[in-house]
MMTF fields as JSON, N, C-alpha, C and O atoms, coordinates in Angstrom:
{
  "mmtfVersion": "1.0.0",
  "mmtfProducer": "UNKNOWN",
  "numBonds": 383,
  "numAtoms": 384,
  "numGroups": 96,
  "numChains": 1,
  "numModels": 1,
  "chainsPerModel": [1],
  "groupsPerChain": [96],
  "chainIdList": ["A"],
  "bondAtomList": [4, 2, 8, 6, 12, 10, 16, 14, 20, 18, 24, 22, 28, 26, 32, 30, 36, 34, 40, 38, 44, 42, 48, 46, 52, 50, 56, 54, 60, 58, 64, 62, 68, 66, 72, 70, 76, 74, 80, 78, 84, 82, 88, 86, 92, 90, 96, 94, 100, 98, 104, 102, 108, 106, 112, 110, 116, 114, 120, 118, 124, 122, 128, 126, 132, 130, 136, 134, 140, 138, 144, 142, 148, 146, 152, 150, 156, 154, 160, 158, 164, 162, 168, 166, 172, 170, 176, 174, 180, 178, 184, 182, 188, 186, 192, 190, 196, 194, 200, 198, 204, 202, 208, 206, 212, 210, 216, 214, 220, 218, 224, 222, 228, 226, 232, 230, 236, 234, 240, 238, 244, 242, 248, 246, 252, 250, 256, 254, 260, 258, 264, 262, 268, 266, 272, 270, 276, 274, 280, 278, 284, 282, 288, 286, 292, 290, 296, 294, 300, 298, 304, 302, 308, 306, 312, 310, 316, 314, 320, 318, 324, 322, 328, 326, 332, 330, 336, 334, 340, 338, 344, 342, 348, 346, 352, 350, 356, 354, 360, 358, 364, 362, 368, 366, 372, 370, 376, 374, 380, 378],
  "bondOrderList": [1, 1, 1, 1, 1, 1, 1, 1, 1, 1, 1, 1, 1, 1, 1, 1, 1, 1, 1, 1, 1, 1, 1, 1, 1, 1, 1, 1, 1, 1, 1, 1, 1, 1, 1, 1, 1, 1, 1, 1, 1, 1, 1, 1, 1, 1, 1, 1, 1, 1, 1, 1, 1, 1, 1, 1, 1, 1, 1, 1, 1, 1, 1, 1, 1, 1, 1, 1, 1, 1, 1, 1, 1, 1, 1, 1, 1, 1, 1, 1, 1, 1, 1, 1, 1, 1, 1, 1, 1, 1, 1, 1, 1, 1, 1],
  "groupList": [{"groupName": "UNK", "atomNameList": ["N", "CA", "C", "O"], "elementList": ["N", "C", "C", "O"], "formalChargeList": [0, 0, 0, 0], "bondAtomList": [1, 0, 2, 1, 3, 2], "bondOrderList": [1, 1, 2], "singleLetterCode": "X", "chemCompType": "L-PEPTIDE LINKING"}],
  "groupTypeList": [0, 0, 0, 0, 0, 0, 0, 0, 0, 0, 0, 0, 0, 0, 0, 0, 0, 0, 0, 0, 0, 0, 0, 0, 0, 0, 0, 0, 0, 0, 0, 0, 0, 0, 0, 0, 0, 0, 0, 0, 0, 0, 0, 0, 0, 0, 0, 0, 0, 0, 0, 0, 0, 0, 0, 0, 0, 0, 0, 0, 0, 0, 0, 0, 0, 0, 0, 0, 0, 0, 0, 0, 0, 0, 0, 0, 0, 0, 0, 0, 0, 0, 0, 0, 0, 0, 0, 0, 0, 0, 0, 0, 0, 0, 0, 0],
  "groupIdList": [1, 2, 3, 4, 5, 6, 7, 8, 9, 10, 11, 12, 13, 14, 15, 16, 17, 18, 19, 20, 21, 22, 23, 24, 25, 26, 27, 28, 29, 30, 31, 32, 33, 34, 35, 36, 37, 38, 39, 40, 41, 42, 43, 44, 45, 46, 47, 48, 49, 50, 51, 52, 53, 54, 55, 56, 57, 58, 59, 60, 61, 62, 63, 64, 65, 66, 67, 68, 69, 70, 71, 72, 73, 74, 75, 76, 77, 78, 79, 80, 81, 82, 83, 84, 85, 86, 87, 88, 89, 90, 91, 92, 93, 94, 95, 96],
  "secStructList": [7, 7, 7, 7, 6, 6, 6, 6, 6, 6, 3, 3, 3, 3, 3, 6, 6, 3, 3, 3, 3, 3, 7, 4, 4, 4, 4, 1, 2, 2, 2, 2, 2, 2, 2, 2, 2, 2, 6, 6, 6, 1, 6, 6, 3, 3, 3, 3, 3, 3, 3, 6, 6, 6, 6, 3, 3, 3, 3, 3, 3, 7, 6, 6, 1, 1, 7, 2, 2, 2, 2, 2, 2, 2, 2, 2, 2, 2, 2, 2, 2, 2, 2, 2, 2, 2, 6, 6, 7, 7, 7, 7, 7, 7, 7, 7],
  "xCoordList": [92.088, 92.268, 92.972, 92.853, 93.677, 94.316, 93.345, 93.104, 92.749, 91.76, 92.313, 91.998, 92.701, 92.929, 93.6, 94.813, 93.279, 93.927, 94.962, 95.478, 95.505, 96.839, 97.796, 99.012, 97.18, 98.443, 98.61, 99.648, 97.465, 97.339, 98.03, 98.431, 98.402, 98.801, 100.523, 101.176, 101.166, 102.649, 102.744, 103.902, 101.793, 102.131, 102.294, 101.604, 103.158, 103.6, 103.322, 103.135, 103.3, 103.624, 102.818, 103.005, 101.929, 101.495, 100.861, 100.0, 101.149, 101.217, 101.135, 101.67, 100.455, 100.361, 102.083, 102.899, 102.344, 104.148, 104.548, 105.704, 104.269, 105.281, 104.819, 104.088, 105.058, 104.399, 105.89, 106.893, 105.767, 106.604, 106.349, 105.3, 106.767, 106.127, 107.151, 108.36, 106.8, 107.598, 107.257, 106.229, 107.95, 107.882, 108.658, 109.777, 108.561, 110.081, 110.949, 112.175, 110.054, 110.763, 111.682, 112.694, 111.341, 112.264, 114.021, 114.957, 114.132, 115.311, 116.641, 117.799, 115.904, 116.669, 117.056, 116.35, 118.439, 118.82, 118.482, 118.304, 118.339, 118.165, 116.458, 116.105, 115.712, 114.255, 114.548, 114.339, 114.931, 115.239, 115.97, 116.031, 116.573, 117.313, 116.685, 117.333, 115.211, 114.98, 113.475, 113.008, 113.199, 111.877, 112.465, 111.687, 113.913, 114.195, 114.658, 115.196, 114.342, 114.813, 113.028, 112.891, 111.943, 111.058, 110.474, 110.016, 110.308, 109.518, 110.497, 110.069, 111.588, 111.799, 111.45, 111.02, 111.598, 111.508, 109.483, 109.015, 108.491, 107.505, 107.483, 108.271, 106.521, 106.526, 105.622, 104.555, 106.679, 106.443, 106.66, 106.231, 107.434, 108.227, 109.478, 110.123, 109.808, 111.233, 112.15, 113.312, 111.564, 113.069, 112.248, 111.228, 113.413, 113.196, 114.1, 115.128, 114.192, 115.086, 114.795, 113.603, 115.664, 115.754, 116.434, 117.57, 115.747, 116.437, 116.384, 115.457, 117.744, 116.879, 117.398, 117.459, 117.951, 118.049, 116.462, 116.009, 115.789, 114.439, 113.354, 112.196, 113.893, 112.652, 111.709, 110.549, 112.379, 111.418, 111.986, 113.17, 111.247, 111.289, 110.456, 109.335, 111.098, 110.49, 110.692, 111.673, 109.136, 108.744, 108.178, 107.07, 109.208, 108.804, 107.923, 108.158, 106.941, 106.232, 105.853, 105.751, 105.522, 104.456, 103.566, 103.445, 102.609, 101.323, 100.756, 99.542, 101.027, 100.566, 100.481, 99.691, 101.468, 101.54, 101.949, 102.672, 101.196, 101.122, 100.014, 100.269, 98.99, 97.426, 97.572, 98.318, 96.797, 96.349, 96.347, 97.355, 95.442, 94.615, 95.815, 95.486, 96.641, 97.495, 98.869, 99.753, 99.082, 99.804, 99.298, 99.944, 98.095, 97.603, 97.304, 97.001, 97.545, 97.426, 98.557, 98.612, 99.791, 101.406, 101.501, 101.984, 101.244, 101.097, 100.644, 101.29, 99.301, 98.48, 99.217, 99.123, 99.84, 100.721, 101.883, 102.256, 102.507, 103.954, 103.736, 104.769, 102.441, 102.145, 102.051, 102.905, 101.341, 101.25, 102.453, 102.419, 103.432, 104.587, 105.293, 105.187, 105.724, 106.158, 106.029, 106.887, 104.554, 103.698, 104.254, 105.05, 104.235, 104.568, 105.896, 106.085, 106.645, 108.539, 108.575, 108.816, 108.278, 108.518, 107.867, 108.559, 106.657, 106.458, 106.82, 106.445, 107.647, 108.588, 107.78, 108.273, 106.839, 106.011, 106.09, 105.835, 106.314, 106.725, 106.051, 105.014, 106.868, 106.135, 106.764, 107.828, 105.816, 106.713, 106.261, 105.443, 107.245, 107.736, 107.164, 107.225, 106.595, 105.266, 105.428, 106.615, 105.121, 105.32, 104.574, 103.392, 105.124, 104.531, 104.319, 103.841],
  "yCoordList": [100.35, 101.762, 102.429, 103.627, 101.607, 102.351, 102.034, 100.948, 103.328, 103.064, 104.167, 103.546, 104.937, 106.09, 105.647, 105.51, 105.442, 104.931, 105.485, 105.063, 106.652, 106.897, 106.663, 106.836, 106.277, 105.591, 104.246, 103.624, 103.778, 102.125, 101.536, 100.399, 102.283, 101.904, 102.277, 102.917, 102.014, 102.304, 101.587, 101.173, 100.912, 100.097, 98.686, 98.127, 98.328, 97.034, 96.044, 94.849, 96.618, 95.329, 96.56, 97.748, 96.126, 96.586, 96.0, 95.177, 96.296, 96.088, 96.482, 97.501, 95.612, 97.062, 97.573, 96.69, 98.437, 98.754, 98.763, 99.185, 98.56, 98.391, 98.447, 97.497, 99.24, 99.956, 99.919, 100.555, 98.968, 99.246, 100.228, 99.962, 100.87, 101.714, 101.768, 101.88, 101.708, 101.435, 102.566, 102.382, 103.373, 104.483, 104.794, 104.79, 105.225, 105.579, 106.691, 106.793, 107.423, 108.748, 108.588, 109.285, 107.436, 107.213, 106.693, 106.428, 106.645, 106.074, 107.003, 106.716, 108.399, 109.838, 110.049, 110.272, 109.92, 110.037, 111.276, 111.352, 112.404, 113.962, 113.221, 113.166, 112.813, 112.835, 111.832, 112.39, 110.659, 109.801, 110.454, 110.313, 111.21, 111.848, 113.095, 113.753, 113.483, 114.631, 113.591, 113.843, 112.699, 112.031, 111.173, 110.719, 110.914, 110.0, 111.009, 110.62, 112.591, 113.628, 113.894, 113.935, 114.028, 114.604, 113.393, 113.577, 112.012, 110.944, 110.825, 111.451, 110.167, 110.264, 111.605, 111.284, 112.329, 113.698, 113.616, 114.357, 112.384, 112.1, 111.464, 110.533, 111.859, 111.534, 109.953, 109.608, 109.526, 107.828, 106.862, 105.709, 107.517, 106.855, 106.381, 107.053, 104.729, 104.229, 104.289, 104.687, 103.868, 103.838, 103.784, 103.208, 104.794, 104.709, 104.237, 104.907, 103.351, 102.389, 103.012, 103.195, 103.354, 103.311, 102.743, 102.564, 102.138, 101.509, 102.052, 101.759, 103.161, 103.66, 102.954, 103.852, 101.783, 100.803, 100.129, 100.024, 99.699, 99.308, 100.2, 99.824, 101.65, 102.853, 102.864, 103.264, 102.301, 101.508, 102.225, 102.551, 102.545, 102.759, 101.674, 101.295, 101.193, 100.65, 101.708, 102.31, 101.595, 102.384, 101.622, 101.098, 101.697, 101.01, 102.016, 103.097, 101.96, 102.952, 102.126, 100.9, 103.391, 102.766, 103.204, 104.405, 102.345, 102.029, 102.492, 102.295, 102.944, 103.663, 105.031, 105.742, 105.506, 106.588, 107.352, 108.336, 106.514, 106.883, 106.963, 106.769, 107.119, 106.625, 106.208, 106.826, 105.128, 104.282, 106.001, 106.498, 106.646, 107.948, 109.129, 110.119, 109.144, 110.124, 109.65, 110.472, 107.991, 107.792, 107.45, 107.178, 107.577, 107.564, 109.071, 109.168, 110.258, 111.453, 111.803, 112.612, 111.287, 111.727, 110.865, 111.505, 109.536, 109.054, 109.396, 109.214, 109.998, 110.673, 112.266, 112.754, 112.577, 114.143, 113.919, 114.7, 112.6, 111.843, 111.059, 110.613, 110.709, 110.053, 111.144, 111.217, 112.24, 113.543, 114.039, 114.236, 114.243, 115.053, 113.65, 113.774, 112.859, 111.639, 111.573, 111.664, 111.374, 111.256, 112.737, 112.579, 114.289, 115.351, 115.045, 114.905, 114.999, 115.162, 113.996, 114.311, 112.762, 111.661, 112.497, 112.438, 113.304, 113.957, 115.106, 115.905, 115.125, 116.375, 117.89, 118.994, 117.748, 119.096, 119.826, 119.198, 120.808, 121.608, 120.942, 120.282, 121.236, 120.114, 120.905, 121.503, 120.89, 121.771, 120.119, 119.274, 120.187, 118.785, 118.826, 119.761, 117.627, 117.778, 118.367, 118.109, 118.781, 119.465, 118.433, 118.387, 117.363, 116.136, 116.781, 116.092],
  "zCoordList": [131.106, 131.338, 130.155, 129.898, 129.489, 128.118, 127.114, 126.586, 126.912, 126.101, 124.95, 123.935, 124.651, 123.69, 122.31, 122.469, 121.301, 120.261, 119.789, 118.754, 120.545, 119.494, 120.74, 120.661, 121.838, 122.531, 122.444, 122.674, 122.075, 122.103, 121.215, 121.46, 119.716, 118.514, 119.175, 118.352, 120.286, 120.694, 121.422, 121.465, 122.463, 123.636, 123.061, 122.209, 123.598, 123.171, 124.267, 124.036, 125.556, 126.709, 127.625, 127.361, 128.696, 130.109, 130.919, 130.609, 132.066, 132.831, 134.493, 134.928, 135.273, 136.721, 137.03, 137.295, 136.994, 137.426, 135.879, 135.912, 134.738, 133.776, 132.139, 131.856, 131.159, 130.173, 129.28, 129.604, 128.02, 127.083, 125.88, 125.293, 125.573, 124.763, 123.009, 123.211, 121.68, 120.995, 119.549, 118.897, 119.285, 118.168, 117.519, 118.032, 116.098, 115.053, 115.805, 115.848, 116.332, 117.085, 117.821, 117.905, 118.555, 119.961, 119.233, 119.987, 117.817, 117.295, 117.105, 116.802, 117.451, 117.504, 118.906, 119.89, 118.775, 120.513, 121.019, 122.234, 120.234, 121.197, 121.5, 122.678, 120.667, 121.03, 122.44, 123.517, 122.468, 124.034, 124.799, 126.02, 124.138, 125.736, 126.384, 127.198, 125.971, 126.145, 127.186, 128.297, 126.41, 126.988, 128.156, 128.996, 128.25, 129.388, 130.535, 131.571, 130.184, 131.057, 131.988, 133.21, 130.985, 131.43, 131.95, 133.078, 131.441, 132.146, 133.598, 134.568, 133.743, 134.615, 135.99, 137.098, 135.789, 136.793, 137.31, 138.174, 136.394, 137.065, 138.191, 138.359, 139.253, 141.058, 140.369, 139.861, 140.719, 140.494, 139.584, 139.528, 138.821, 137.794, 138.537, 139.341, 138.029, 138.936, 137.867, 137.948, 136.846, 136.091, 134.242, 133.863, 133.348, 132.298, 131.417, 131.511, 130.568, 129.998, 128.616, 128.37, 127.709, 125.808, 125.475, 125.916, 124.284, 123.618, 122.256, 121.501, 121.768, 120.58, 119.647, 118.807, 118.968, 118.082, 117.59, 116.45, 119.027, 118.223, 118.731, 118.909, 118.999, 119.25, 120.227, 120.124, 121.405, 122.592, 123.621, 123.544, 124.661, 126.016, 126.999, 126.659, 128.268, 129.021, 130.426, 130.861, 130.923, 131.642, 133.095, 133.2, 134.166, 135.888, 136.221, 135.68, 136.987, 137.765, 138.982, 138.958, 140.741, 140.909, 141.131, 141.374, 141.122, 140.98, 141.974, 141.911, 142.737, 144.401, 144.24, 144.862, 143.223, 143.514, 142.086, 141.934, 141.038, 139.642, 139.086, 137.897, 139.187, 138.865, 137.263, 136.504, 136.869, 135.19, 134.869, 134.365, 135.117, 134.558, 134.489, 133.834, 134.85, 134.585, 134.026, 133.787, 133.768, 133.074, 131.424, 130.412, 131.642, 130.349, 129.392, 128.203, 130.532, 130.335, 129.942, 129.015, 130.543, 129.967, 128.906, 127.972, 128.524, 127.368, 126.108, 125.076, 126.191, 125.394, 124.524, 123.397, 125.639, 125.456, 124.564, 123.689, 124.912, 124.577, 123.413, 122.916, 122.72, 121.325, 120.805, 119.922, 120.888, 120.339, 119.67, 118.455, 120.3, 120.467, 119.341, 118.121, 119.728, 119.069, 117.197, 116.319, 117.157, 115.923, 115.657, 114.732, 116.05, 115.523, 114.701, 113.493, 115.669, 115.536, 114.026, 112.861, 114.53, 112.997, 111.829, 110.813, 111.686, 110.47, 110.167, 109.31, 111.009, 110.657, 111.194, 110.964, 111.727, 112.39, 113.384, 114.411, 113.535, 114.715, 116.141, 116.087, 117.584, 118.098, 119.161, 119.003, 120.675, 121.742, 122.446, 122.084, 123.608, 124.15, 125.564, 126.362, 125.718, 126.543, 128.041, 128.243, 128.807, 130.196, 130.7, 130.357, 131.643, 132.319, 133.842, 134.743]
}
């Protein structure tokens, strides 16, 4: 189901319930503390973990009540925004 290449080139680990995700961006604490504000507040997200030393978030969901297809849709929005901010490009922050 993760088929989109500019999310694929971030996922590190997935899984049914569980999606590591790993980017230079995430090493800027305002950028993790702004993405561990909006992922979490998703209806079915359990828990969002950063680690911004190695630019990683780990991401619980479930699976009942998260669909592959719309976590691949907030993913898709969240590489966007990600890839913006590291090149320095204006970037509005995704509405999940």
């Amino acid at each position: 189901m993760l088929n989109s290449l500019r999310l694929l080139k971030y996922v590190t680990s997935f899984s049914d319930g569980r999606v590591r995700i790993r980017h230079p961006a995430l090493r800027r604490e305002a950028v993790a503390a702004t993405a561990r504000e909006k992922l979490a507040a998703i209806d079915g997200v359990l828990s969002v973990d950063f680690n911004t030393v190695s630019g990683s978030v780990l991401i619980l969901y479930d699976s009942a009540r998260l669909p592959k297809e719309r976590l691949v849709a907030v993913g898709e929005a969240w590489a966007d925004y990600l890839d913006a901010v590291q090149a320095g490009r204006p970037a509005h922050v995704p509405d999940c």
